[in-house]
C-alpha positions as CSV (number, residue, x, y, z in Angstrom):
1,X,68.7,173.7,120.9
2,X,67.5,175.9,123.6
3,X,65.0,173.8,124.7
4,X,67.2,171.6,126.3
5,X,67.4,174.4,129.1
6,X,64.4,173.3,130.8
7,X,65.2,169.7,130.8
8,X,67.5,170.2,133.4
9,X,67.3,171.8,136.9
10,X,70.1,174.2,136.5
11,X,67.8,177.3,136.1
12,X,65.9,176.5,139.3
13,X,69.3,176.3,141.4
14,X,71.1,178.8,140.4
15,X,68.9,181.7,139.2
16,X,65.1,180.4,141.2
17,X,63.7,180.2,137.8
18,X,61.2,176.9,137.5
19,X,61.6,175.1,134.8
20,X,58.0,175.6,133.5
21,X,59.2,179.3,133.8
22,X,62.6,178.6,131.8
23,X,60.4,176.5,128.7
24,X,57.7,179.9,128.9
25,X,60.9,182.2,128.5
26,X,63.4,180.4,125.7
27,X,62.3,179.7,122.4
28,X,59.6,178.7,120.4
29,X,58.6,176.5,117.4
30,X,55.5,178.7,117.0
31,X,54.7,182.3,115.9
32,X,51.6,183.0,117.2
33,X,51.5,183.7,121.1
34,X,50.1,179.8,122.5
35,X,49.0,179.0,126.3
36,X,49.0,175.4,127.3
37,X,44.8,175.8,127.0
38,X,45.8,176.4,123.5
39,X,48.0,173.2,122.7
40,X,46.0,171.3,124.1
41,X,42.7,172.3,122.0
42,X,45.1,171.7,119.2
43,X,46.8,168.6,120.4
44,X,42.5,167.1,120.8
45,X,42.4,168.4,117.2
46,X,45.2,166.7,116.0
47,X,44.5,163.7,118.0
48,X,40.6,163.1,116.4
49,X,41.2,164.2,112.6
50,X,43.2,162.0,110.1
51,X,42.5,165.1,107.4
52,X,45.1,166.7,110.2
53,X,47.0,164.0,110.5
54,X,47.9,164.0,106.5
55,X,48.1,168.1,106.5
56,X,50.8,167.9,109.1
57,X,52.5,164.9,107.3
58,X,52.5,166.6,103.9
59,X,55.8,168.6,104.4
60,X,59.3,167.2,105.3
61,X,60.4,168.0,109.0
62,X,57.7,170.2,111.0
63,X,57.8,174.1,109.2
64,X,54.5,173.2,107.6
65,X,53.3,172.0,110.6
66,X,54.0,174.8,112.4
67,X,52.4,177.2,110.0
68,X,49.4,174.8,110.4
69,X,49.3,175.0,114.2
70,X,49.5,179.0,114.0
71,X,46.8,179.0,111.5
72,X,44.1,177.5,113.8
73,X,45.1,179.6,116.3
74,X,44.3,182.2,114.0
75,X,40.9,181.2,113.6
76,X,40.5,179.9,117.2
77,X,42.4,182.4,120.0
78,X,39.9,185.3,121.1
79,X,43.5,186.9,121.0
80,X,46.2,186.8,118.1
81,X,49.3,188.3,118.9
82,X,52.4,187.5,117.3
83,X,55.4,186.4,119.7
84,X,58.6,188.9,119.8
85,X,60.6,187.3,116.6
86,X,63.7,186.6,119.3
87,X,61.7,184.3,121.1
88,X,61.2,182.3,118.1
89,X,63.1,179.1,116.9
90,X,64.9,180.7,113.5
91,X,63.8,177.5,111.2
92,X,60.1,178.6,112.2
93,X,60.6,182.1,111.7
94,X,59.7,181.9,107.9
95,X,56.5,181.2,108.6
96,X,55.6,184.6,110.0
97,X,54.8,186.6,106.7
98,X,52.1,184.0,106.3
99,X,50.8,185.4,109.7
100,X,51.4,188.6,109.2
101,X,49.1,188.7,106.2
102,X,46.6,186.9,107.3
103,X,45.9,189.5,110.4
104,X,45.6,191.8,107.6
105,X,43.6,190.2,105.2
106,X,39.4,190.9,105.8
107,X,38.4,187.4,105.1
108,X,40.3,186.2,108.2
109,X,38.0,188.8,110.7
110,X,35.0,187.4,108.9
111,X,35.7,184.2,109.2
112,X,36.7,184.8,112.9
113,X,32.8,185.8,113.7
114,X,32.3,181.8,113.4
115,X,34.9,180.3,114.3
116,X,36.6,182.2,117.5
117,X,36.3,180.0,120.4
118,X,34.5,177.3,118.9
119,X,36.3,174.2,118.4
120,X,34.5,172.1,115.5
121,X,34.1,175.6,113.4
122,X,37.8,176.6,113.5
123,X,39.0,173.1,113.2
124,X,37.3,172.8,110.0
125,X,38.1,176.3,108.8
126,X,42.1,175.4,109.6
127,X,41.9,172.0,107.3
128,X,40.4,173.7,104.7
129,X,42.4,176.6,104.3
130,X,45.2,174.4,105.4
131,X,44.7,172.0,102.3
132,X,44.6,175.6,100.3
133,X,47.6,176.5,101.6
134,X,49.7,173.5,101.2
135,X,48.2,173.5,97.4
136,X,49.7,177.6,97.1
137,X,52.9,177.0,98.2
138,X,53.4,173.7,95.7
139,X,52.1,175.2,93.1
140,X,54.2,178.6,93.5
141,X,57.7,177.5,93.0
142,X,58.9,181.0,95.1
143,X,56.5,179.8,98.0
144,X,58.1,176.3,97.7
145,X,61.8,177.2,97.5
146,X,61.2,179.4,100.8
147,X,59.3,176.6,102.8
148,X,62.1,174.1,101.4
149,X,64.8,176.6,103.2
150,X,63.1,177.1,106.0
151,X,63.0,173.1,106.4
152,X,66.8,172.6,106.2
153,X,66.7,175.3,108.4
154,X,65.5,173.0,110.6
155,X,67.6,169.8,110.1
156,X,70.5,172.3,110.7
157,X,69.5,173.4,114.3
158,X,68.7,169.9,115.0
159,X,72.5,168.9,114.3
160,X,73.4,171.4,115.9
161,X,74.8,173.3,113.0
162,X,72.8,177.2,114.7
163,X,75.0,179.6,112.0
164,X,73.9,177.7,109.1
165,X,70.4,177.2,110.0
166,X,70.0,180.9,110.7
167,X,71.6,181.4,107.2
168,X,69.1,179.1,105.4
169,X,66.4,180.7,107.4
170,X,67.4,184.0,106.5
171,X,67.6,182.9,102.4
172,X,63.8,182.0,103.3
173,X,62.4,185.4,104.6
174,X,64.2,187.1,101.2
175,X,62.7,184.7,99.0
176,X,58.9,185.1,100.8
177,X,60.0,188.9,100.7
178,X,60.4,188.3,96.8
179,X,57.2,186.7,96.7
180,X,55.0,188.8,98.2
181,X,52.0,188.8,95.9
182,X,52.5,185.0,95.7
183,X,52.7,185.2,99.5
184,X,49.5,187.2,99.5
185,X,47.0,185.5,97.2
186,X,47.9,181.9,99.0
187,X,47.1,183.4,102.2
188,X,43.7,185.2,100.8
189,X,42.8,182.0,99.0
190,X,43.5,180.1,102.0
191,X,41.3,181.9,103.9
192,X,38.7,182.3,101.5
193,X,38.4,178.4,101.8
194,X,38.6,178.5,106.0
195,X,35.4,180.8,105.6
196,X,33.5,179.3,103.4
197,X,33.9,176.0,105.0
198,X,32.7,177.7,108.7
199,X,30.1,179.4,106.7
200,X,29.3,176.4,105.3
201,X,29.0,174.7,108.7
202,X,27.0,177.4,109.8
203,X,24.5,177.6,107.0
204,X,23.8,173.2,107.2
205,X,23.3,173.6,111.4
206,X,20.9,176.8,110.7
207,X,18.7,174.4,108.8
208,X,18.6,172.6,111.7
209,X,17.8,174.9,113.5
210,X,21.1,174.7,115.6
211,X,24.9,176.5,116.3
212,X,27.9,175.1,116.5
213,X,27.8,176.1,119.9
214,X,24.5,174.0,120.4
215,X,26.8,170.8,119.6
216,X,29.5,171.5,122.3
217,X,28.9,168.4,124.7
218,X,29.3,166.0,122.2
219,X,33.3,165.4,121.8
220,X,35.3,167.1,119.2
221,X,36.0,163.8,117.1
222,X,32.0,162.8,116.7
223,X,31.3,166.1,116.2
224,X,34.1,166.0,112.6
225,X,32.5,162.9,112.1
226,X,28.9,164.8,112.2
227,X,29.8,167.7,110.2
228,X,31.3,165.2,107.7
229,X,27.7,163.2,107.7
230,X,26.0,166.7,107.0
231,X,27.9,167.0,103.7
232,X,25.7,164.3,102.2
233,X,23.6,166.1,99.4
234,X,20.4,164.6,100.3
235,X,20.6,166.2,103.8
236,X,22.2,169.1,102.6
237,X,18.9,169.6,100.2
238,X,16.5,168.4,103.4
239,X,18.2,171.0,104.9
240,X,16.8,174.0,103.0
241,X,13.8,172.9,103.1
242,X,13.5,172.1,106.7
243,X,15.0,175.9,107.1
244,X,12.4,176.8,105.2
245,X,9.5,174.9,106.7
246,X,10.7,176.5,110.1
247,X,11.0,180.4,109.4
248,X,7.2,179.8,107.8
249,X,6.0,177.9,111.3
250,X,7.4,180.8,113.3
251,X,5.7,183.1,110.8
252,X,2.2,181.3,110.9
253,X,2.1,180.8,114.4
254,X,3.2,184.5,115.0
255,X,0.7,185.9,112.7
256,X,-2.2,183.5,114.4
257,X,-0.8,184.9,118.0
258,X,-1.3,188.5,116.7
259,X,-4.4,187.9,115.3
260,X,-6.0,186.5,118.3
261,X,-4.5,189.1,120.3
262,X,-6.3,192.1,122.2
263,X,-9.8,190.7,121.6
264,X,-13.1,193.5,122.0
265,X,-14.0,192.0,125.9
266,X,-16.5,195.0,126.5
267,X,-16.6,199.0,127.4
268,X,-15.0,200.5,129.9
269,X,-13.2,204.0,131.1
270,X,-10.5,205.3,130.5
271,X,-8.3,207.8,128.3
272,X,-6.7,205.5,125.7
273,X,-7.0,207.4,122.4
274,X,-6.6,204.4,120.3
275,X,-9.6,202.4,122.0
276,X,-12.3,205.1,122.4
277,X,-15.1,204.7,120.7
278,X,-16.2,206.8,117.9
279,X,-19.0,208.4,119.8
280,X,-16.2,210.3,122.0
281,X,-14.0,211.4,118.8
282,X,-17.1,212.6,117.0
283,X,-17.7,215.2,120.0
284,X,-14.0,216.9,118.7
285,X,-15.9,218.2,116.2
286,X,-18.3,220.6,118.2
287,X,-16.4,223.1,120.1
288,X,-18.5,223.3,123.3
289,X,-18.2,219.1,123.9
290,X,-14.9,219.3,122.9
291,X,-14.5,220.9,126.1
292,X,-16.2,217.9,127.9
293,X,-14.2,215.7,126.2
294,X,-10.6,217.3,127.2
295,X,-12.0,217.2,131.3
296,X,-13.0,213.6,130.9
297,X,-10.1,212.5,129.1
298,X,-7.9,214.1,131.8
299,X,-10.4,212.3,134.5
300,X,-9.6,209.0,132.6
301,X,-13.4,208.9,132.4
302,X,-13.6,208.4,128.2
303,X,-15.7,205.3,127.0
304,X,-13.0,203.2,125.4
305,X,-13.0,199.3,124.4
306,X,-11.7,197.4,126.7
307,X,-9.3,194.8,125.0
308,X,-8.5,191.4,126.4
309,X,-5.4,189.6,125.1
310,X,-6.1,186.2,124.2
311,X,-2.8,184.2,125.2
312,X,-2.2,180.9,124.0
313,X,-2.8,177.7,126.6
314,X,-0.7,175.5,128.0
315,X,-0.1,172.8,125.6
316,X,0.7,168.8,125.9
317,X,2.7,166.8,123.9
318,X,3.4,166.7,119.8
319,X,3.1,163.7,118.3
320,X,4.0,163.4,114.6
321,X,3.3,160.3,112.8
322,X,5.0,160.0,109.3
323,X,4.1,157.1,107.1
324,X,7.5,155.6,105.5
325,X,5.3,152.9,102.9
326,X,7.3,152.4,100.1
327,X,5.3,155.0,98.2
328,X,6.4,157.6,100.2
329,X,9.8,157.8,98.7
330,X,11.3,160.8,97.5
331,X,9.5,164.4,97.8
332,X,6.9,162.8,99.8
333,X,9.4,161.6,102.7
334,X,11.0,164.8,102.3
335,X,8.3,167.1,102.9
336,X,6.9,164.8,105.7
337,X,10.0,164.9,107.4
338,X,10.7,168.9,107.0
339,X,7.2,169.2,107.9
340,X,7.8,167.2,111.4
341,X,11.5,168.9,112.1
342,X,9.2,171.9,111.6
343,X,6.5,170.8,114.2
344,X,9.3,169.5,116.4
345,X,11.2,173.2,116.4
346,X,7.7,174.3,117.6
347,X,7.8,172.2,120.4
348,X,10.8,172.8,121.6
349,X,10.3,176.6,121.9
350,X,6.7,176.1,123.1
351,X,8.2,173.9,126.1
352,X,6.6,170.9,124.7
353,X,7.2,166.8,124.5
354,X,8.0,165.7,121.0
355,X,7.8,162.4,119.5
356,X,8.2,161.7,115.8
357,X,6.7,158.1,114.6
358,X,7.8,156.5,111.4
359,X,5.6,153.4,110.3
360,X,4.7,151.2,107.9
361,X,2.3,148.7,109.0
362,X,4.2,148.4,112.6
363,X,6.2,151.0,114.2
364,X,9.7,151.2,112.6
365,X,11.3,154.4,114.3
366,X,10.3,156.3,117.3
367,X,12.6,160.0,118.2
368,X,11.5,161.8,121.3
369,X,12.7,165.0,122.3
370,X,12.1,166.5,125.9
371,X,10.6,169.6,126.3
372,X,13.1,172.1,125.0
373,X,16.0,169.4,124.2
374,X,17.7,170.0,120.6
375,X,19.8,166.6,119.9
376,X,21.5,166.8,116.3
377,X,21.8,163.0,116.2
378,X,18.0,162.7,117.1
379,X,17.4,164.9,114.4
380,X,19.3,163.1,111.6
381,X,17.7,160.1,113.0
382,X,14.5,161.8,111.9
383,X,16.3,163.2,108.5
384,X,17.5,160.0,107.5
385,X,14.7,157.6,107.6
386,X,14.0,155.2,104.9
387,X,10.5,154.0,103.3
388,X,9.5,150.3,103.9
389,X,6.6,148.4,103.1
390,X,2.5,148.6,103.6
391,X,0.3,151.1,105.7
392,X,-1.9,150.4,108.6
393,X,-2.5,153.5,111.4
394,X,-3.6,151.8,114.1
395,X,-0.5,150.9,115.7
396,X,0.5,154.4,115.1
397,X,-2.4,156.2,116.6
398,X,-1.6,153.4,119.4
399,X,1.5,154.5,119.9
400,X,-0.3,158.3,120.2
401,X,-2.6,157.1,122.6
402,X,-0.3,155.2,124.7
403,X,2.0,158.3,125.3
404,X,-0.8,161.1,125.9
405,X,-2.0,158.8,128.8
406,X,1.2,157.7,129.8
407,X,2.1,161.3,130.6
408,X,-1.3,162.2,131.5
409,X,-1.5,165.9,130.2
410,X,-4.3,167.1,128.0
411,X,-4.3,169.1,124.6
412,X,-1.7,167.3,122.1
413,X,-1.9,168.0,118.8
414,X,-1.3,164.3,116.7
415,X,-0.1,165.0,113.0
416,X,-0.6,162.2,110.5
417,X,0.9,162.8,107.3
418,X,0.1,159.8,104.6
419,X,-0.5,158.5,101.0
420,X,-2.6,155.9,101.8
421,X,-5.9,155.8,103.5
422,X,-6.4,152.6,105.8
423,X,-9.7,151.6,107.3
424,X,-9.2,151.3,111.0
425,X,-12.0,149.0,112.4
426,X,-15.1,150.4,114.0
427,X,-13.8,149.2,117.6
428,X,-10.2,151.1,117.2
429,X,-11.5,154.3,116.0
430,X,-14.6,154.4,119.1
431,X,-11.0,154.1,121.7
432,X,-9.7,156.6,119.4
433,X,-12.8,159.1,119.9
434,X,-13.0,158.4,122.9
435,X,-9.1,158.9,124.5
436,X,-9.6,162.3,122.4
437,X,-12.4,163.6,124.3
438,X,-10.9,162.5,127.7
439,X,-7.6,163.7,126.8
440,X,-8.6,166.8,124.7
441,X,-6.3,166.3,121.9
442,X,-6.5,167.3,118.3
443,X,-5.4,165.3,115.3
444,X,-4.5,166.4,111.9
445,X,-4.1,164.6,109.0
446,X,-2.3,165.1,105.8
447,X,-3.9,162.8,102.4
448,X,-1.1,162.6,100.2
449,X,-3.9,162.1,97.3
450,X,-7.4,162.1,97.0
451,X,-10.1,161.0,99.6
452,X,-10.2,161.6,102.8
453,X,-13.3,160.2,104.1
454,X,-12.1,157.4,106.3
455,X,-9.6,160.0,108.1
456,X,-12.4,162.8,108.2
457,X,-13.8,160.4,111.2
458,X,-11.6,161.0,113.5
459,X,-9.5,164.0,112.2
460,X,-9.7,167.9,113.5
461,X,-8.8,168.6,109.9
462,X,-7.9,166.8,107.2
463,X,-5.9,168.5,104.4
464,X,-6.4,166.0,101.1
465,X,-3.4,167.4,98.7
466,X,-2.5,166.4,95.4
467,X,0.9,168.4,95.6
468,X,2.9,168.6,98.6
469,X,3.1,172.8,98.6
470,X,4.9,175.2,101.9
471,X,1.3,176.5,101.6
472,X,0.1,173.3,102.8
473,X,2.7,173.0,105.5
474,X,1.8,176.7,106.1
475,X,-2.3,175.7,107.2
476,X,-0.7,172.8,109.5
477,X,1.3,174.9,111.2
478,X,-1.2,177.7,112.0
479,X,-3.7,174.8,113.0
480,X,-1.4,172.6,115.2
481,X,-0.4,175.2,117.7
């Protein structure tokens, strides 16, 4: 084959050509126009994903695997051209309809929105639609013949046997040319399945309340092995909910902002005809002040309200403790989890420490976030707790104490969500009383059941709830802010 021209230095002697140069300039066994930075996204890829691995595998020889290696690069590269069909190897040549049709088929563009320049989106878009693909062309016995060809295509040029592999390359492009609505549903189907698998991707991380690009430092094969663990229906179903319990946090805690916004502070001057007072607006209607009102309003001399906007203070901590008792399992855990992701999402655009405390009757779990830090594993740390035995808060509420005076910053808000009520002792519950009036934090509670009593000693609020609703996830959120 050509390649063997850069494997020796005759090129550099005789015409100054590097050899690096020489392998740029002779032939390829791709269609799709690859830099090194290119391979060797692919070559990570290939390296980190068995699903790859048995994709490029599936075919005799290394046609299929070709076709595979343009594909990615079709969802990947920020730029798609095809190379000039003389620069390509002719057993690889075959593959280029495939291409071809893909650059022209919508889904493809769509899909691209996702996927372009983001390595775990496109990878998974390329093993899906490559499993699609390899399906088509097995199942459609022109597709097969062609890529059968275009394989012995390439066991001629590697004996060395150039005129017969171009012929059997040649008998491959007719047959694809004979099989162009073939050729053209397996590419749309393909790619139908590459989209909906980045869309897919995209959809699980949004319920996060992440982007693909959020998971970037984390190395390409953990981050297959993460997108894999977020197939699991149980997080798939926390998912939407925690999505949900998010959007209606941002939406509580905007309308609270807007409603304690612009506050009446007093009178003052001025010419804002939105604030004056109805006194001034009633003298429009008498023709000789209306003439006093037009010289004070151009003297800025109009008695207005004056408004003061009531921003929101600088805040400490969240704490979240979530009782994981064995009663807690099912929609309770659910809930209380969605409910903390949604507090911890506030946190981290409000700035704030996070820490999310499972228990039983001892701590079993602790997650903390720094202020602003999103860590998908610390989050499915959170999403993937179990239940466990009895209930007892006071090495919870400990644990609260512990970090507000650890960190020494006022105004936390603690949230307890439980099913149980537990009688702390009188002593616990004075340190209690007394680290929240030193420490000016707030703590909310969340009865899974009746009662309520025992928590309303200590508790801001207590919300005692028979049925765990969004519009009782709604009132915690506008309070703990």
């Amino acid at each position: 084959m050509q390649d063997n021209l850069w494997n020796s230095s005759w090129g550099e002697k005789y015409l100054g050509i590097s050899q690096e140069a020489l392998k740029e300039i002779s032939v390829k066994d791709h269609n799709l126009e690859l830099d090194s930075y290119d391979k060797r996204a692919y070559d990570e890829l290939l390296e980190v994903s068995p699903e790859m691995q048995n994709l490029v595998k599936a075919r005799e020889g290394n046609v299929f695997s070709s076709l595979l290696r343009d594909v990615w690069g079709e969802f990947y590269k920020s730029n798609t051209d095809l190379l000039p069909e003389d620069r390509v190897d002719v057993a690889y040549r075959p593959n280029r309809p495939y291409l071809e049709r893909m650059q022209e088929d919508p889904t493809v563009e769509q899909a691209r929105v996702t996927t372009q320049m983001d390595e775990l989106s496109s990878a998974l878009a390329t093993i899906e639609a490559g499993k699609k693909l390899l399906e088509e062309i097995q199942n459609r016995p022109d597709l097969d013949e062609a890529m059968k060809k275009a394989e012995r295509s390439e066991k001629e040029t590697e004996k060395g046997n150039n005129a017969v592999a171009e012929g059997f390359a040649n008998l491959a492009q007719q047959a694809l040319q004979g099989a162009a609505k073939d050729l053209r549903m397996a590419v749309r189907r393909a790619a139908q399945a590459g989209q909906e698998k980045a869309d897919d991707l995209e959809e699980v991380l949004g319920g996060w309340g992440l982007e693909p690009g959020d998971l970037n430092r984390i190395p390409l094969g953990d981050r297959l092995k993460l997108a894999e663990r977020l197939r699991n229906q149980r997080l798939k179903r926390l998912s939407d909910l925690v999505g949900r319990f998010r959007n209606l946090a941002r939406s509580r805690q905007k309308h609270k902002v807007d409603k304690g916004r612009d506050e009446i502070h007093g009178i003052t001057l001025g010419n804002n005809i939105s604030r004056l007072l109805p006194a001034e607006l009633a003298t429009m209607g008498d023709p000789i002040r209306k003439l006093d009102f037009f010289k004070r309003y151009t003297e800025r001399q109009l008695l207005e309200y004056e408004l003061k906007s009531k921003e929101p203070l600088g805040r400490g901590p969240m704490i979240t403790l979530v009782d994981i008792s064995g009663s807690m399992s099912g929609h309770p855990l659910e809930w209380a989890v969605a409910t903390a992701l949604a507090l911890y999402d506030t946190a981290a655009r409000q700035k704030r420490q996070f820490m999310c405390a499972f228990f039983d009757t001892q701590i079993k779990s602790v997650v903390q976030f720094s202020p602003g830090e999103r860590d998908i594993n610390k989050i499915l740390d959170m999403a993937t707790i179990g239940v466990a035995g009895g209930t007892d808060y006071v090495p919870a509420f400990k644990l609260a104490m512990e970090k507000i005076e650890s960190l020494k910053y006022r105004r936390a808000d603690v949230v307890l969500i439980t099913d149980g009520e537990y009688r702390m002792d009188e002593g616990f519950v004075k340190k209690l009383m007394e680290a929240k009036k030193e420490y000016d934090f707030r703590v909310w509670s969340v009865l899974i059941g009746r009662g309520g009593k025992e928590l309303e000693r200590y508790s801001n609020e207590v919300w005692a709830v028979s049925q765990l609703t969004e519009e009782v996830a709604g009132e915690l959120f506008e309070r703990a802010y």
